[in-house]
N, C-alpha and C positions, 0 to 999 in steps of 0.2 A: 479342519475346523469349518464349520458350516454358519452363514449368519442364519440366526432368527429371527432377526426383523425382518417385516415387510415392508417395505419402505419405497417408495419413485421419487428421486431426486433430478430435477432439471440444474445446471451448471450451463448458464449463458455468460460471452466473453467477447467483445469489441476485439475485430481481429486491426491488428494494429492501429489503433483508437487514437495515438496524436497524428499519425501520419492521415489517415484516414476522414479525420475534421478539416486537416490543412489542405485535403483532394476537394472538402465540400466546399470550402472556402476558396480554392484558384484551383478550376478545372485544368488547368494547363499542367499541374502534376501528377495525373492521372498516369500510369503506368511508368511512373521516372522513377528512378533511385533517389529515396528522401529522406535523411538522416535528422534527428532532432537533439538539440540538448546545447553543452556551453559550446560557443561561437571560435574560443579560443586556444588552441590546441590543447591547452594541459586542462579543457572542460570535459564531460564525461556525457556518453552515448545514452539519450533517455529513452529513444522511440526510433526505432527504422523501418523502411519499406520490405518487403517481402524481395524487391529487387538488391535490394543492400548486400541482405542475409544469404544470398546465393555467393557474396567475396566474403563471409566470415566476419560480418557487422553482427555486433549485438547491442544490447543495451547493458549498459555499466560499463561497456569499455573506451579508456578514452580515447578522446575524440582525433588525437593525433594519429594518433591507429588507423580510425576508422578510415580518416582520409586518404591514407597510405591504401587501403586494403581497395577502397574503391573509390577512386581518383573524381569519377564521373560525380558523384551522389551531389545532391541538393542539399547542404546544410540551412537549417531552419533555427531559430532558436526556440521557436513555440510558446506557444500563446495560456497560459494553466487557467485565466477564468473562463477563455472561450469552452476548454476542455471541458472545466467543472460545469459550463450551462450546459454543454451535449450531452454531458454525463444526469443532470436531474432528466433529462428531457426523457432518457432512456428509462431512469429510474420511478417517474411520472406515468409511463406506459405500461412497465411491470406492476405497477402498486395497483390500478386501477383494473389490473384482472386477474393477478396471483393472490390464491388463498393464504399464503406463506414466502414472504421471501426475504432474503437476508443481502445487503449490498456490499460483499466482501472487499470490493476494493473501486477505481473511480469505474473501470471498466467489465467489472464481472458481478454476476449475482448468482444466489444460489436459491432455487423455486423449491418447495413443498409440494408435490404436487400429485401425495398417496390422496386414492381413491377417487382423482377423478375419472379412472377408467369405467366406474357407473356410469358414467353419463355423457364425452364425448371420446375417451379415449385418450391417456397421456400424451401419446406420442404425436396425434395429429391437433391437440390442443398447444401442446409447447413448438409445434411447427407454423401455425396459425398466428402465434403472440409472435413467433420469429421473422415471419411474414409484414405484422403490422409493425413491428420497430424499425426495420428495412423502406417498408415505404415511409412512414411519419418522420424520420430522422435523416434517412439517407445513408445510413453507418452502414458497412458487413456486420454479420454477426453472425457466429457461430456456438452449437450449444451439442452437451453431450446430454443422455439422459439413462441412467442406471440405478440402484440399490441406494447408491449413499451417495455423496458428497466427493469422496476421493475417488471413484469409479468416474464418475460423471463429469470431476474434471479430467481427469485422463482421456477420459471418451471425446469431450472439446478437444483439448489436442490434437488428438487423430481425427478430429473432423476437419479442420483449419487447412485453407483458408475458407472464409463463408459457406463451411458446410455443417452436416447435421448426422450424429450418429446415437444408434439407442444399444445398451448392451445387460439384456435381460438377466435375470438372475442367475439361468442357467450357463450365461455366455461369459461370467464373469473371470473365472479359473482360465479360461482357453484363450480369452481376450487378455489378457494381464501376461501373460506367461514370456511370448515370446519381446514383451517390452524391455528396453535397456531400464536399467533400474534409476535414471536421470528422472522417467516419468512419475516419479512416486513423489507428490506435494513433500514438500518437507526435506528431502533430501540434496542437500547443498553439497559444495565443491567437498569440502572434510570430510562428509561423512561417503559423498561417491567414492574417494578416491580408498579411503578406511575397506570398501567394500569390495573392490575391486583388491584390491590389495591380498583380499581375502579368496579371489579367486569368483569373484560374485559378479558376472555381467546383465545376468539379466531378472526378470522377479521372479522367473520358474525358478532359477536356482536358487533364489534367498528362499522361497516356501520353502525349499528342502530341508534347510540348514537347521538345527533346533535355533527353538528360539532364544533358551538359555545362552547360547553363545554368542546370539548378536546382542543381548544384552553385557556380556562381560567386554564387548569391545564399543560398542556406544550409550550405555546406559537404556535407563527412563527411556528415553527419546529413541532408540533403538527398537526396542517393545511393539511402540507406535509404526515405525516403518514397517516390521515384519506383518504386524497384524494388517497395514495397508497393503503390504503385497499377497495377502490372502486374501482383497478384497473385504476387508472389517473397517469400520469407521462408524461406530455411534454417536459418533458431534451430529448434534440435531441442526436444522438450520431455525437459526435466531431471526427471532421475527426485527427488521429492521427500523429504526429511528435514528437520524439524522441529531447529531449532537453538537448545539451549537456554537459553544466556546468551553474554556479550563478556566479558571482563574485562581488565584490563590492570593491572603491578603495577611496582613501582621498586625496586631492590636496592641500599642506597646505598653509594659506596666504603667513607666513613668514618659511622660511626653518629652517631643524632644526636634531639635534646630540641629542635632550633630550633620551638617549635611555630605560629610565623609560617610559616617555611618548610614544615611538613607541610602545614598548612593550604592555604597556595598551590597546592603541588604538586597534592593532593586536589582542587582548584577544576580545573585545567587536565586531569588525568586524568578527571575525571569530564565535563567539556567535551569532552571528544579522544571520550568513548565513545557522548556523546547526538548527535555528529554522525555516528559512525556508526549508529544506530540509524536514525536521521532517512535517511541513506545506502541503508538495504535496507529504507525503507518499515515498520521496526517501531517497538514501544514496548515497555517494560518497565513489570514490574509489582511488581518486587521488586529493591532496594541493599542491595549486602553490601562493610563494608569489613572490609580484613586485616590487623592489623599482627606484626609478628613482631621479636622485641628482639633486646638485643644476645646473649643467652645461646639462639638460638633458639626460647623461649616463641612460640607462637604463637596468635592470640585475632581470632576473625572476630566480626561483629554483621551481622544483618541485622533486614529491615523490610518488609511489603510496602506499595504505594504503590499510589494510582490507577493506570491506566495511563497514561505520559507519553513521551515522549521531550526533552519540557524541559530547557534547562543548568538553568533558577535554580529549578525544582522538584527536580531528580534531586541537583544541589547542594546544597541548604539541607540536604537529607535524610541526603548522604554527610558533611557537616561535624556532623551532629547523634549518629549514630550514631561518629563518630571520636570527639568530646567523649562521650560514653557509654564509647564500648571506651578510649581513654588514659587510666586513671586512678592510674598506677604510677608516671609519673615515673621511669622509667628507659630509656635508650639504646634508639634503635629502627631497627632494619636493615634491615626493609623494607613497605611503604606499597603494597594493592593495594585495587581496587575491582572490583566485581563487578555485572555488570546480570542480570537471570534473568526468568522467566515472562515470554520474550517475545511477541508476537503482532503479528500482520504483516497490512498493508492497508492502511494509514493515512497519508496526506500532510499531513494537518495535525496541529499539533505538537500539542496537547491538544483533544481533539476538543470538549470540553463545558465548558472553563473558559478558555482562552485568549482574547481580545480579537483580531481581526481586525489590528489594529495590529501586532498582537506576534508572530501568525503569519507577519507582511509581513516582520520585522524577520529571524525566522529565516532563511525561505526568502530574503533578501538575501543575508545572513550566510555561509550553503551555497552558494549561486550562489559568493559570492568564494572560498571553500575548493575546491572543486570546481575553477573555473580557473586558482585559483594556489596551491593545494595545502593541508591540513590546518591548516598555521600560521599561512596568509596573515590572520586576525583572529580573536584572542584577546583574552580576560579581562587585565587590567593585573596583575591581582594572579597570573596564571597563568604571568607570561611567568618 
């Protein structure tokens, strides 16, 4: 199967991007082994050096591990707003000369960037923007640049560390082929291990395979893999805007002092918005509640917070600030919460103070929400 689109996708990617801000920030960790994430053994690995990952460090492993595996390393706990300013800084420099880009996560973006071969040339255009992010910021950065979106992050990959590769339309079959099928976006630990299973190491061999058959053993989401390992991917890249908070609020029929029930409700709203957050890979960094009584007054509080997307941190925070803003003791008509300063990147739930256990518990928790819908497991006191 042959794509018909014509399409140049740039895929640019901060190569180790917490470790890499922390070298800008104390030059004395320039070339040391630097591990980032919880401080405490049972915390979990969010960011390491290129030095780490030669003893078998990654990220999402905990941190007890890590230590064990490379005794040497530098644990950090890391800093997420200094992150998030490096990360506009990056995204400030792409906006102001990409016709097209999309900011898929704190450290990578996806450029648009058909037909600018009229007029300087893709490839020595998107090596020129890679040029000027390097000097302005001071970050590595590496970029892949091919057909689509999944090519082009593939191709970052294989250019890492601080390199640059392009892999024409022609090249795209020859370049994919002899790859282990780990580099295919989307393909998680289940579905490698499904595949392999199957006799499948690499993506020459899944082309081979009918497709019908990787669908009867992974679904839907099957389909997708195959067609990425033929190099197919029509997800366009979405032109980016920055979204600044969720909120969500309750209007009640009849007003009301129950402050058992505010409380609850407040637990379960504020629950419903950190699984959204958790949903589009961000976190907040700021809880604002609202209430507004029976005579219309109305009185917001806010706070800003680490960054988290935590229930029982963004919680504890929205029940503290409600006992702060209710102190009137009169009829209240309607109950909103508000999440803000958010920033986007992040799969695990507290990058630097959560327990490996308790990141398990979440990512359980969303799994059952996700196939059986937002309400499928709730707080007791939210129901």
């Amino acid at each position: 199967m042959l794509l018909t689109e014509n399409r140049t996708v740039a895929h640019l990617d901060l190569d180790t991007f917490f470790v890499s801000v922390e070298r800008l920030r104390n030059t004395q960790l320039q070339h040391k082994p630097i591990i980032i994430g919880g401080l405490s053994d049972r915390g979990v690995v969010a960011s390491c050096s290129y030095e780490t990952r030669f003893f078998g460090v990654h990220a999402g492993m905990p941190m007890r591990m890590a230590r064990q595996l490379c005794s040497e390393a530098i644990v950090l706990r890391g800093d997420m707003e200094a992150y998030s300013q490096h990360s506009h800084k990056v995204t400030q420099i792409i906006a102001e000369k990409a016709p097209v880009y999309e900011k898929a996560s704190i450290d990578e973006h996806y450029l648009d960037v058909t037909g600018m071969d009229k007029f300087v040339g893709t490839w020595k255009w998107t090596n020129e923007l890679r040029s000027t992010i390097m000097k302005e910021t001071g970050l590595p950065i590496s970029f892949g640049l091919s057909v689509n979106k999944t090519v082009s992050k593939i191709a970052t990959g294989q250019a890492k560390p601080n390199g640059a590769l392009q892999v024409c339309q022609e090249e795209v079959k020859p370049f994919l082929a002899p790859l282990s099928i780990r580099k295919i976006p989307g393909v998680g630990q289940k579905n490698y291990q499904l595949l392999r299973n199957m006799g499948i190491p690499t993506i020459e061999v899944l082309t081979m395979v009918p497709v019908e058959m990787i669908q009867k053993v992974l679904g839907k989401e099957g389909v997708h893999i195959w067609e990425k390992a033929n190099g197919i991917d029509r997800a366009p890249v979405v032109p980016y805007s920055e979204q600044k908070s969720i909120s969500t609020e309750k209007t009640f029929a009849t007003d009301t002092t129950d402050i058992s029930f505010l409380n609850n409700l407040l637990v379960s709203m504020t629950e419903g918005l950190a699984f959204d957050l958790r949903q589009q890979g961000k976190l907040s960094g700021c809880i604002t509640v609202k209430i507004r009584y029976a005579n219309f007054d109305t009185h917001t509080q806010q706070i800003s917070i680490p960054y988290t997307a935590s229930d029982h941190l963004l919680i504890k925070k929205a029940k503290e600030l409600f006992q702060k803003l209710y102190n009137r003791r009169l009829l209240i008509r309607l109950l909103g919460v508000r999440l803000s300063h958010l920033v986007q990147g992040f799969q695990q739930i507290d990058l630097f103070e959560d327990t490996a256990e308790l990141a398990s518990l979440y990512q359980a928790m969303d799994k059952i929400r996700h196939r059986y819908g937002d309400s499928a497991v709730k707080r007791a006191v939210g129901l």
